[in-house]
N, CA, C and O atoms as a printed pandas DataFrame, in Angstrom:
     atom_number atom_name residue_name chain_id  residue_number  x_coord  y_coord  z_coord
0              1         N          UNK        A               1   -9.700   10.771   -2.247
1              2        CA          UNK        A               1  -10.255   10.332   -3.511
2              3         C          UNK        A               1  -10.801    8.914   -3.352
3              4         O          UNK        A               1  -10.304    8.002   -2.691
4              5         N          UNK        A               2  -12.025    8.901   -4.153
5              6        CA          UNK        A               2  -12.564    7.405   -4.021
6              7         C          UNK        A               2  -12.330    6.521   -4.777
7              8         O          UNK        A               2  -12.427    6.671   -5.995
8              9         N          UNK        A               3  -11.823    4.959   -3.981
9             10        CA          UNK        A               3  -11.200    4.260   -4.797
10            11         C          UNK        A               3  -11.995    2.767   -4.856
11            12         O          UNK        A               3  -11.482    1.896   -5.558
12            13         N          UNK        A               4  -13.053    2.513   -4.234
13            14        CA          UNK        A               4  -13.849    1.436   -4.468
14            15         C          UNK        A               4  -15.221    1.952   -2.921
15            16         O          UNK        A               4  -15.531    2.754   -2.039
16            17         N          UNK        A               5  -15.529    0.688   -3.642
17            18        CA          UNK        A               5  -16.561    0.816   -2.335
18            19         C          UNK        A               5  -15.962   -0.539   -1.041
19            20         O          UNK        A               5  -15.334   -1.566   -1.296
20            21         N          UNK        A               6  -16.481    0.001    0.421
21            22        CA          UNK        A               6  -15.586   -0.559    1.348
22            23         C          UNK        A               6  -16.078   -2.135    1.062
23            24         O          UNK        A               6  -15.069   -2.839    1.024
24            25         N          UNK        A               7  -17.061   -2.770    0.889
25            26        CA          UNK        A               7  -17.342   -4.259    0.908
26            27         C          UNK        A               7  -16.750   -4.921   -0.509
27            28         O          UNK        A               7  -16.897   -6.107   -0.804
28            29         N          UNK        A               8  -16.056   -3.941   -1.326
29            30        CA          UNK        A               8  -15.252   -4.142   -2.648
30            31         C          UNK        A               8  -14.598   -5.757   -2.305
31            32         O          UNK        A               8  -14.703   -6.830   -2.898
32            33         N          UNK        A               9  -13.890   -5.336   -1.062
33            34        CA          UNK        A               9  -12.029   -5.550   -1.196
34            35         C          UNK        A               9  -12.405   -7.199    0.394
35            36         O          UNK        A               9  -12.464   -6.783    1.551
36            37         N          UNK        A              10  -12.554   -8.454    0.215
37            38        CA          UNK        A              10  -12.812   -9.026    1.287
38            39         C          UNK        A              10  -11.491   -9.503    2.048
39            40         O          UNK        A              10  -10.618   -9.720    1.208
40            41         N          UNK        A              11  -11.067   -9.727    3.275
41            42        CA          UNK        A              11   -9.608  -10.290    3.736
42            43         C          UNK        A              11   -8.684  -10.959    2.719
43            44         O          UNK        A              11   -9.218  -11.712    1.905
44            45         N          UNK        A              12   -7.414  -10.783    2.669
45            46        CA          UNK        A              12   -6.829  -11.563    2.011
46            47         C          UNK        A              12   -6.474  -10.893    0.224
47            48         O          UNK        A              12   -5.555  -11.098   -0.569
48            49         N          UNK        A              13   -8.014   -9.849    0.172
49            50        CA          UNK        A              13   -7.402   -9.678   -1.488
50            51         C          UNK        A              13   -6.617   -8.280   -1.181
51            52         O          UNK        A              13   -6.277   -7.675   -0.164
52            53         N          UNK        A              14   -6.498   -8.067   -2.698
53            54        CA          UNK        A              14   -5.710   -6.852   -2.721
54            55         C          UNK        A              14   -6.424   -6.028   -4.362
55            56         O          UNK        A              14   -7.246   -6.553   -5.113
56            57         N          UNK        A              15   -5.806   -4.700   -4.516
57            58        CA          UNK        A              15   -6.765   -4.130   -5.859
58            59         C          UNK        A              15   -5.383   -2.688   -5.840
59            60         O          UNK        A              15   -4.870   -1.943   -5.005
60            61         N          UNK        A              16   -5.250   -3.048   -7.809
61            62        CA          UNK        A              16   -4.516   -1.900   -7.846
62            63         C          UNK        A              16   -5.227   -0.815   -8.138
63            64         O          UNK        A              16   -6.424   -1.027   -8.334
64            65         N          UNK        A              17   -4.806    0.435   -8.239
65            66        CA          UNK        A              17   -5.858    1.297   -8.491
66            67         C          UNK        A              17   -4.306    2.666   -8.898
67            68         O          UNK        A              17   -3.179    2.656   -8.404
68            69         N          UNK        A              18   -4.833    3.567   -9.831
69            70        CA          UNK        A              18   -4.146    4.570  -10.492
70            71         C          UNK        A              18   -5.031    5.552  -10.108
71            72         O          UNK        A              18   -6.247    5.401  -10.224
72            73         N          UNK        A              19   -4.245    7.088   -9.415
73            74        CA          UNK        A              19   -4.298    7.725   -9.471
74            75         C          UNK        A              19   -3.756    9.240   -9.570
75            76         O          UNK        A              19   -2.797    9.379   -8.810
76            77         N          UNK        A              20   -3.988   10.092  -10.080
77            78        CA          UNK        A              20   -3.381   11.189  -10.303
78            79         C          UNK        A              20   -1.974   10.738  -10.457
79            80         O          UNK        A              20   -1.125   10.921   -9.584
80            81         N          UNK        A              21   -1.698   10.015  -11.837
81            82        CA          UNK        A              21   -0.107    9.230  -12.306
82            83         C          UNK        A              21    0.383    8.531  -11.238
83            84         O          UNK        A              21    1.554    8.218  -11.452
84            85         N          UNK        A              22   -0.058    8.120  -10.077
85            86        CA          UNK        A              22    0.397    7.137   -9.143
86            87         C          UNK        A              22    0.023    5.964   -9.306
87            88         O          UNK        A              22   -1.019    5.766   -9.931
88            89         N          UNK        A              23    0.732    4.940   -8.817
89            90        CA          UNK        A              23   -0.070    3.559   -8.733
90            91         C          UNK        A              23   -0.094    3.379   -7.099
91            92         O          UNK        A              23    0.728    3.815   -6.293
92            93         N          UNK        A              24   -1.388    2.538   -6.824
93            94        CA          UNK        A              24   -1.444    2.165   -5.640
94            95         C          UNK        A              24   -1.980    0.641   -5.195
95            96         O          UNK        A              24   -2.730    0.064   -5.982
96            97         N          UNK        A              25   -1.773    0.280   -4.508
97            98        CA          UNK        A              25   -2.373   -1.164   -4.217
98            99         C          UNK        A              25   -2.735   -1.127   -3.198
99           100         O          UNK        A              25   -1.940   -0.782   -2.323
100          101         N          UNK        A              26   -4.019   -1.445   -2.870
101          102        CA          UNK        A              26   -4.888   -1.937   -1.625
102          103         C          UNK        A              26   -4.866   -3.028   -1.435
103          104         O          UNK        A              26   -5.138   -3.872   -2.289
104          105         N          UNK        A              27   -4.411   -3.359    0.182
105          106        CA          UNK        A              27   -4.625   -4.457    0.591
106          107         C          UNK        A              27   -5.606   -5.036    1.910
107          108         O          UNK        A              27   -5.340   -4.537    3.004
108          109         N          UNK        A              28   -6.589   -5.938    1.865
109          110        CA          UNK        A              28   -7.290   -6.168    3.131
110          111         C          UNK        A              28   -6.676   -6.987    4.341
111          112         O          UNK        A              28   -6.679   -8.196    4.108
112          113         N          UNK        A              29   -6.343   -6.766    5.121
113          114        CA          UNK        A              29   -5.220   -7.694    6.084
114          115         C          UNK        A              29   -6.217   -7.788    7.101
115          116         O          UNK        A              29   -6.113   -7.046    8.078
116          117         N          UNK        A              30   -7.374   -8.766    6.999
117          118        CA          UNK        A              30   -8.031   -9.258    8.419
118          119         C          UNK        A              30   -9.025   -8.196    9.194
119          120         O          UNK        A              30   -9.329   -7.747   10.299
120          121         N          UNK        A              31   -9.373   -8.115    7.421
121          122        CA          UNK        A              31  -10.646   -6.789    8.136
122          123         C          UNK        A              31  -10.426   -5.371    7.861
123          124         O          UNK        A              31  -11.349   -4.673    7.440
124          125         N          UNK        A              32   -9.232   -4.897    8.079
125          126        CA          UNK        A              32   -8.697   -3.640    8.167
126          127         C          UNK        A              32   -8.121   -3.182    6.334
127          128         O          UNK        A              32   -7.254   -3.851    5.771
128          129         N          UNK        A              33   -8.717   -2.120    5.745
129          130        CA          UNK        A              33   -7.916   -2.225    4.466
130          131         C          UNK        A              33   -6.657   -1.214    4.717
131          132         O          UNK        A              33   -6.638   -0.332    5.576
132          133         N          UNK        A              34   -5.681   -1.497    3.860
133          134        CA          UNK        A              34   -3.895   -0.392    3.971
134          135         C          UNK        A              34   -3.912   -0.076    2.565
135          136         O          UNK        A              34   -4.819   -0.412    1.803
136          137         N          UNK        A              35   -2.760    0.657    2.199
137          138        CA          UNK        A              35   -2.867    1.045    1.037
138          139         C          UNK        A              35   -0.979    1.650    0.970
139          140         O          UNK        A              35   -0.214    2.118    1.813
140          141         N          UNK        A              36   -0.876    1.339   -0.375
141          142        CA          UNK        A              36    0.964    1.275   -0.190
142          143         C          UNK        A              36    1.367    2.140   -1.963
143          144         O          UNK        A              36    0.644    1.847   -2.915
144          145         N          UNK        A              37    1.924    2.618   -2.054
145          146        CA          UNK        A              37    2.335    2.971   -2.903
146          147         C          UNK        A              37    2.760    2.003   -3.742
147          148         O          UNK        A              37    3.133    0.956   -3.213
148          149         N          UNK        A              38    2.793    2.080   -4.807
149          150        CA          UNK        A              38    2.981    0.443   -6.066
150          151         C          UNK        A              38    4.524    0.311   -6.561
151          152         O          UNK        A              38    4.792   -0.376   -7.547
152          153         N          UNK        A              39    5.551    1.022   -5.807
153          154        CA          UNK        A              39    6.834    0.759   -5.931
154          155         C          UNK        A              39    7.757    0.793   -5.044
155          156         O          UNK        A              39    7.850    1.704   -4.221
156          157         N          UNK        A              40    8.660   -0.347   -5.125
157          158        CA          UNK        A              40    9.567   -0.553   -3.961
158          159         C          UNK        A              40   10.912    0.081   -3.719
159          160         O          UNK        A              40   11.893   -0.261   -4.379
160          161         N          UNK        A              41   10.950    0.702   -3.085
161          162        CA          UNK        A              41   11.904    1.809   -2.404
162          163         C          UNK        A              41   13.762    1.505   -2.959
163          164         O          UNK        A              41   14.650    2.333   -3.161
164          165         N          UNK        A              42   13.784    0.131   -3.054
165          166        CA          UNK        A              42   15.256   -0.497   -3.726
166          167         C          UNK        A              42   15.264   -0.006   -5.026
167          168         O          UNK        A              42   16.215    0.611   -5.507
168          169         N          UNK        A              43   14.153   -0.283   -5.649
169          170        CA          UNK        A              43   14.789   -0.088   -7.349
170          171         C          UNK        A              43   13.612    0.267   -8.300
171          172         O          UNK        A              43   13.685    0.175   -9.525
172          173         N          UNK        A              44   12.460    0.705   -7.571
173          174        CA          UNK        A              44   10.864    0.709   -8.304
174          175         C          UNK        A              44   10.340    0.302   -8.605
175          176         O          UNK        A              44    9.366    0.736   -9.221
176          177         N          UNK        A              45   10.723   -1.327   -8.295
177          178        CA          UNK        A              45    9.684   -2.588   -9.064
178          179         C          UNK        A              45    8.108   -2.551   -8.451
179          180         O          UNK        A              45    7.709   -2.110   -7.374
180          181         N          UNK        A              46    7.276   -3.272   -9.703
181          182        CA          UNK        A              46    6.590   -2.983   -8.813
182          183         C          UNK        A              46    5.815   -4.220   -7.454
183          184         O          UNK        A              46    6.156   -5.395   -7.316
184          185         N          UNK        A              47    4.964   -3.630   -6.796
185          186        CA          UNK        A              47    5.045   -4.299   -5.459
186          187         C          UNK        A              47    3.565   -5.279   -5.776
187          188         O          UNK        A              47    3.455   -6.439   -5.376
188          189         N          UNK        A              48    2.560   -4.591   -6.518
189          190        CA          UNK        A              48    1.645   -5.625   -6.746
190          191         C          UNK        A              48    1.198   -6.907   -7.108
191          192         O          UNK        A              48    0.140   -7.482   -6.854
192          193         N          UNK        A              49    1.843   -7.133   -7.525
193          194        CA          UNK        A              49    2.077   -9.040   -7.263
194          195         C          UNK        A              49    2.959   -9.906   -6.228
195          196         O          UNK        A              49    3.140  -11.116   -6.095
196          197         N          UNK        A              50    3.472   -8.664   -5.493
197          198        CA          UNK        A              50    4.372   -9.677   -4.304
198          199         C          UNK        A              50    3.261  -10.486   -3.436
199          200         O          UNK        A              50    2.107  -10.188   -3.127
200          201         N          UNK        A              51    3.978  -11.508   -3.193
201          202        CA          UNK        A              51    3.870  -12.127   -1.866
202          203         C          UNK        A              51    3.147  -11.637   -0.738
203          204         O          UNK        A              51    3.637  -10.674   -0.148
204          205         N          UNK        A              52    2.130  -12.094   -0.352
205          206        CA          UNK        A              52    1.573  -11.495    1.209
206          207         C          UNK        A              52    1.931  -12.194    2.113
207          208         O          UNK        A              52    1.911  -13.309    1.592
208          209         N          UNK        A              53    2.312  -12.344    3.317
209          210        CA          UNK        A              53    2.650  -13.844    4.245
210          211         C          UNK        A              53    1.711  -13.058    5.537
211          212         O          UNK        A              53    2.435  -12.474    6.343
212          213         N          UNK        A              54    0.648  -12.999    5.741
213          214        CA          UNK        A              54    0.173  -12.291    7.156
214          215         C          UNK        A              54   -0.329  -10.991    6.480
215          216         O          UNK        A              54   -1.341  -10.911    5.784
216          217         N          UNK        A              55    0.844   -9.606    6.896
217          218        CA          UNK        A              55    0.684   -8.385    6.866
218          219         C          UNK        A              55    2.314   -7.797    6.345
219          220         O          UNK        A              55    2.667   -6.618    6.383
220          221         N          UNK        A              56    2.918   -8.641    6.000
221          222        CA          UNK        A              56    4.458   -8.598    5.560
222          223         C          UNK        A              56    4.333   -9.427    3.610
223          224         O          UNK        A              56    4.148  -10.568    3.187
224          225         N          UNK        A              57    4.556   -8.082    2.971
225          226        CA          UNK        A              57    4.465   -8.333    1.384
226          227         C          UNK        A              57    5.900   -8.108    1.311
227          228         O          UNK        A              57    6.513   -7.269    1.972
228          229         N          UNK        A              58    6.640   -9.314    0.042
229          230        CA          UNK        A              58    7.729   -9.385   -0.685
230          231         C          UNK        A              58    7.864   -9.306   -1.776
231          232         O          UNK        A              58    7.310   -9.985   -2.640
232          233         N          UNK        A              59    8.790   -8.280   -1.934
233          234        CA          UNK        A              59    8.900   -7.691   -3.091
234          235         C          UNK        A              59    9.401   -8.464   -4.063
235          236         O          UNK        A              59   10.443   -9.078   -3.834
236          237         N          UNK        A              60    8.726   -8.586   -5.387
237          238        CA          UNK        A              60    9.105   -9.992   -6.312
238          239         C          UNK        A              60   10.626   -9.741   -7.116
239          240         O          UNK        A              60   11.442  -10.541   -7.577
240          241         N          UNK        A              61   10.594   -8.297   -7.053
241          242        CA          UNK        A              61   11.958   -8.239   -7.697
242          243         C          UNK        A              61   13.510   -8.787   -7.106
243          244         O          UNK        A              61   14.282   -9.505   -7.743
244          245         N          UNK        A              62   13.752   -8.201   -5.612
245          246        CA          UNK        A              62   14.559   -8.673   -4.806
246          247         C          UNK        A              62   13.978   -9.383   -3.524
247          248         O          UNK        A              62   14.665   -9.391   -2.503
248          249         N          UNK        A              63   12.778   -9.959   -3.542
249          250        CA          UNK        A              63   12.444  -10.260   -2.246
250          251         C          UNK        A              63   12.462   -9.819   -0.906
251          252         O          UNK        A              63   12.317  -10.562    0.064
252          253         N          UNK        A              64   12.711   -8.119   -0.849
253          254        CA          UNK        A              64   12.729   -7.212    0.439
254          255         C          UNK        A              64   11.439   -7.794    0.592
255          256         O          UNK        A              64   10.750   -8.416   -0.217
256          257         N          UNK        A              65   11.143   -7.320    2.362
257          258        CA          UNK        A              65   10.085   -7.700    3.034
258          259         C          UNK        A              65    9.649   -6.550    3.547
259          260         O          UNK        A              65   10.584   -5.841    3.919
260          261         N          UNK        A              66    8.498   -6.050    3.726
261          262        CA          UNK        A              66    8.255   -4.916    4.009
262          263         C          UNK        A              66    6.551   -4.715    4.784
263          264         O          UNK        A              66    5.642   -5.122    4.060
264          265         N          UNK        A              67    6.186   -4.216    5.957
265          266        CA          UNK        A              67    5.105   -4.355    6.595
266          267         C          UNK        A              67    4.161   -3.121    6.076
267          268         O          UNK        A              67    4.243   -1.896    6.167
268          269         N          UNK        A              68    2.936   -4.310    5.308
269          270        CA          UNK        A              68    2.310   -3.119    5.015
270          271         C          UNK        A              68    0.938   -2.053    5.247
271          272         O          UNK        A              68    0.211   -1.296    4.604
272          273         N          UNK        A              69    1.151   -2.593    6.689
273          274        CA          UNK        A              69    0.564   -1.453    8.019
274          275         C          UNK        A              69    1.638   -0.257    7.950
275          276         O          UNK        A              69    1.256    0.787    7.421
276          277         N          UNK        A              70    2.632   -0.311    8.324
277          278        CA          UNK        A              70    3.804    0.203    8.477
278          279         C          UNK        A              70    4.462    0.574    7.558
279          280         O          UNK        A              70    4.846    1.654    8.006
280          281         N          UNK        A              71    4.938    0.482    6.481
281          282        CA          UNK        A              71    5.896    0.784    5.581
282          283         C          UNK        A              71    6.897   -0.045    6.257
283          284         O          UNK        A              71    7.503   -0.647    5.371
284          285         N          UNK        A              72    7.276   -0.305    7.216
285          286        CA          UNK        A              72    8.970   -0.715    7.550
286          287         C          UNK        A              72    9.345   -2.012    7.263
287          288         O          UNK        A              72    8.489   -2.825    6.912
288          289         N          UNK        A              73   10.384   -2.284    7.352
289          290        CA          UNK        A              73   11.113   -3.403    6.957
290          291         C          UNK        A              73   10.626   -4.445    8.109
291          292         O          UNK        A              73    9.518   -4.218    8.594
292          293         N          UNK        A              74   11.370   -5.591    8.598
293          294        CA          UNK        A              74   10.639   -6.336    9.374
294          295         C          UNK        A              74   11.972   -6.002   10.376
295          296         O          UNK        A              74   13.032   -6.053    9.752
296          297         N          UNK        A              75   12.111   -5.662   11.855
297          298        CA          UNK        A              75   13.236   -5.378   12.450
298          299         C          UNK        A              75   13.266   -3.920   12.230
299          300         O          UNK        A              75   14.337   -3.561   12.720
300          301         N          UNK        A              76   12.524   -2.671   11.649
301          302        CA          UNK        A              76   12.202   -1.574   11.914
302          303         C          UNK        A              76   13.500   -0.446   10.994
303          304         O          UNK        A              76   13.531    0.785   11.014
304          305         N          UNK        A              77   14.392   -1.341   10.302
305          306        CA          UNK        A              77   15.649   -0.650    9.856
306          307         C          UNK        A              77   15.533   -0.899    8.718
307          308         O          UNK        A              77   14.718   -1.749    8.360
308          309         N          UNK        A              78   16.374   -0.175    7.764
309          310        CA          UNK        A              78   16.210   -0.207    6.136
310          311         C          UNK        A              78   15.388    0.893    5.499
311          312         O          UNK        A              78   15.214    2.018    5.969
312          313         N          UNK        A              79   14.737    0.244    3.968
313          314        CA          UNK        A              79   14.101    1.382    3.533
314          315         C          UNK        A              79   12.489    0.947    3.976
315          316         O          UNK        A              79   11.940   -0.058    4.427
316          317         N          UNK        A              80   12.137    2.136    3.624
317          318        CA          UNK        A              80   10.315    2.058    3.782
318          319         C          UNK        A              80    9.652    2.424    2.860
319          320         O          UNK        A              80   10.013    3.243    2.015
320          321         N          UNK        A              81    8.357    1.729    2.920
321          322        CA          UNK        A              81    7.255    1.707    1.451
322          323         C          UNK        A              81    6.691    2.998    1.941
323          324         O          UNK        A              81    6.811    3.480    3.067
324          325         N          UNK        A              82    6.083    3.457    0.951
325          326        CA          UNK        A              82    5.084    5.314    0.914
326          327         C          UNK        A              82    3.852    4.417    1.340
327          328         O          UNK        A              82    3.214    3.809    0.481
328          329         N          UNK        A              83    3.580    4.358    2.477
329          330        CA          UNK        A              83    1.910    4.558    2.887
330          331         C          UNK        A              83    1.065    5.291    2.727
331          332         O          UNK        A              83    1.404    6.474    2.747
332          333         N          UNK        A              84   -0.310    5.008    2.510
333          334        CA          UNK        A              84   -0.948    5.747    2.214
334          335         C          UNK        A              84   -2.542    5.806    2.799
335          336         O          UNK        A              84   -3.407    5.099    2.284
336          337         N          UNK        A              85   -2.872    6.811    4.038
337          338        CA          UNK        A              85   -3.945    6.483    5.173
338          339         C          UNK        A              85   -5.284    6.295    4.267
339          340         O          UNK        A              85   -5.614    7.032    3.338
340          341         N          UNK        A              86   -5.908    5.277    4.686
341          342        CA          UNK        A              86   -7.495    5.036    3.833
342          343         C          UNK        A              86   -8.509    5.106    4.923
343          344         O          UNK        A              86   -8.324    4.549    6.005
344          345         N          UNK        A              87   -9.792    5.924    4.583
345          346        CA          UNK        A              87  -10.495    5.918    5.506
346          347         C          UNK        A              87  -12.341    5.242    4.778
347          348         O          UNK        A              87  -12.377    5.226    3.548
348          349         N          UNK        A              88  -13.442    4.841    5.381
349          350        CA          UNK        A              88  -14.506    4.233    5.392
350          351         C          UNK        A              88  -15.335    5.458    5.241
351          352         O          UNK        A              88  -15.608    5.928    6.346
352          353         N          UNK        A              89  -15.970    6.330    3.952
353          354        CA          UNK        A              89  -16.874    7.294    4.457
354          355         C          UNK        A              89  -17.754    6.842    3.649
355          356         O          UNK        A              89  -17.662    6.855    2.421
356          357         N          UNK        A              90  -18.808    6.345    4.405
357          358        CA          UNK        A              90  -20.234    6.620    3.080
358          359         C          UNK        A              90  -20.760    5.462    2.505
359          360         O          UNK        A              90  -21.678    5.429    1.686
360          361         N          UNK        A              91  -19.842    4.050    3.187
361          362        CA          UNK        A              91  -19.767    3.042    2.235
362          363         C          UNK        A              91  -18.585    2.974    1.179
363          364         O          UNK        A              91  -18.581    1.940    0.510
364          365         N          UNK        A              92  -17.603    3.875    0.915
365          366        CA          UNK        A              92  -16.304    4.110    0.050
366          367         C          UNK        A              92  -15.256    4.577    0.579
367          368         O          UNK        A              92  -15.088    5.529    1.342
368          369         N          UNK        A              93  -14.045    3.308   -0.210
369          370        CA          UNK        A              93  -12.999    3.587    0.744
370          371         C          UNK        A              93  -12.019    4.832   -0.254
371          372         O          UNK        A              93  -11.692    4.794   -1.440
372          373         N          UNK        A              94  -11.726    6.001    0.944
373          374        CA          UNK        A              94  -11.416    6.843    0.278
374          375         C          UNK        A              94   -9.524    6.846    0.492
375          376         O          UNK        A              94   -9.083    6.035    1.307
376          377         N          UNK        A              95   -8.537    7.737   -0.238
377          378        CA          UNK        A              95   -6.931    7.472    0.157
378          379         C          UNK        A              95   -6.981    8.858    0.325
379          380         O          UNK        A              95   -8.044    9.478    0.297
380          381         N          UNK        A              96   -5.793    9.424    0.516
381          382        CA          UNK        A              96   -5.765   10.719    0.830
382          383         C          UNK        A              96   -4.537   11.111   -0.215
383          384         O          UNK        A              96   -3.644   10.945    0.615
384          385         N          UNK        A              97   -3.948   11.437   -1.201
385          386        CA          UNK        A              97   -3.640   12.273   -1.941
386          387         C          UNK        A              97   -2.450   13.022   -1.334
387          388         O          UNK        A              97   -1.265   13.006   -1.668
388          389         N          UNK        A              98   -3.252   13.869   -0.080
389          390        CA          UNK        A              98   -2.130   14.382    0.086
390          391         C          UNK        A              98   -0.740   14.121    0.797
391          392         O          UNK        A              98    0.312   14.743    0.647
392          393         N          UNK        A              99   -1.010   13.051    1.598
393          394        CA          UNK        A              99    0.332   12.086    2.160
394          395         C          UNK        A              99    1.334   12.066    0.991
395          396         O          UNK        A              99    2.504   12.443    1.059
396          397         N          UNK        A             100    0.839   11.675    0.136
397          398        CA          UNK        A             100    1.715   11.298   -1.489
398          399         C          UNK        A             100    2.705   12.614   -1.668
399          400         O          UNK        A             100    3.928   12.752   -1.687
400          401         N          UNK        A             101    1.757   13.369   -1.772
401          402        CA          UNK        A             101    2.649   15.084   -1.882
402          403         C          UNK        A             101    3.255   14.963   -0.964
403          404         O          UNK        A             101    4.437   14.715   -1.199
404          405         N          UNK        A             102    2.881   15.049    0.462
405          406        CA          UNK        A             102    4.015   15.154    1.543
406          407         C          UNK        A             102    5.342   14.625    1.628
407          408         O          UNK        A             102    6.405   15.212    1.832
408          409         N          UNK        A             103    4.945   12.685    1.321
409          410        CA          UNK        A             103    6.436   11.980    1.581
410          411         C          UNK        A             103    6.799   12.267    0.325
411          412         O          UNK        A             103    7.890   11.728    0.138
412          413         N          UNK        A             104    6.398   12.913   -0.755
413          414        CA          UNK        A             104    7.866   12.873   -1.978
414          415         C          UNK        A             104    8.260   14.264   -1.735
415          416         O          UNK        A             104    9.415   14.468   -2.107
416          417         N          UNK        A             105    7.623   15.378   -1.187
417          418        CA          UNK        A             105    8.466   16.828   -1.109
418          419         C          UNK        A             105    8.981   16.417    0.257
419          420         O          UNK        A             105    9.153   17.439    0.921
420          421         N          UNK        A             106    9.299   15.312    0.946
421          422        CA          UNK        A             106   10.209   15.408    1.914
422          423         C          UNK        A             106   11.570   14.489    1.859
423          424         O          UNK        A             106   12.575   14.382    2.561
424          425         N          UNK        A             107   11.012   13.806    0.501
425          426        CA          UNK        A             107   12.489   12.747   -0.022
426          427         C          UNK        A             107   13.398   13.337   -0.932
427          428         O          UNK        A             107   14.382   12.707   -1.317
């Protein structure tokens, strides 16, 4: 599904975006855009106003740290954020939907 166009989003920002009752937040980390599910795995707060330091966002509610290339914690243990793969077609950056279905019928 299309969620902006790719020259939208420049290094450094980020953009929430709702879809199909999800929230999501895009982030540009140095060229490359990621895309994370908009709640944090501790308690559901949400993640869009945390902290960026690099490619490692903190969560404003409890300050977990969490990589958001990766979903993982920093040290590879703990909980993990729902990623979500974004790809460049056309000039628009598109998410894929169905990852979303996948990691919640596997939690």
């Amino acid at each position: 599904m299309a969620v902006g166009a790719a020259g939208e989003l420049t290094p450094g920002q980020r953009k929430l975006v709702f879809i199909g009752g999800r929230s999501i937040v895009l982030f540009n980390i140095d060229g490359m855009v990621h895309a994370i599910e908009n709640s944090c795995p501790h308690n559901g707060a949400s993640l869009a106003s945390g902290q960026l330091e690099g490619c490692v966002l903190r969560c404003p509610a409890h300050g977990l740290r969490f990589d958001v290339r990766t979903g993982c914690m920093p040290g590879g243990h703990g909980l993990h954020l729902t990623t979500i793969p974004v790809q460049t077609v056309d000039g628009n950056l598109l998410v894929s939907l169905e990852s979303l279905s996948a990691n919640s019928a596997g939690a």
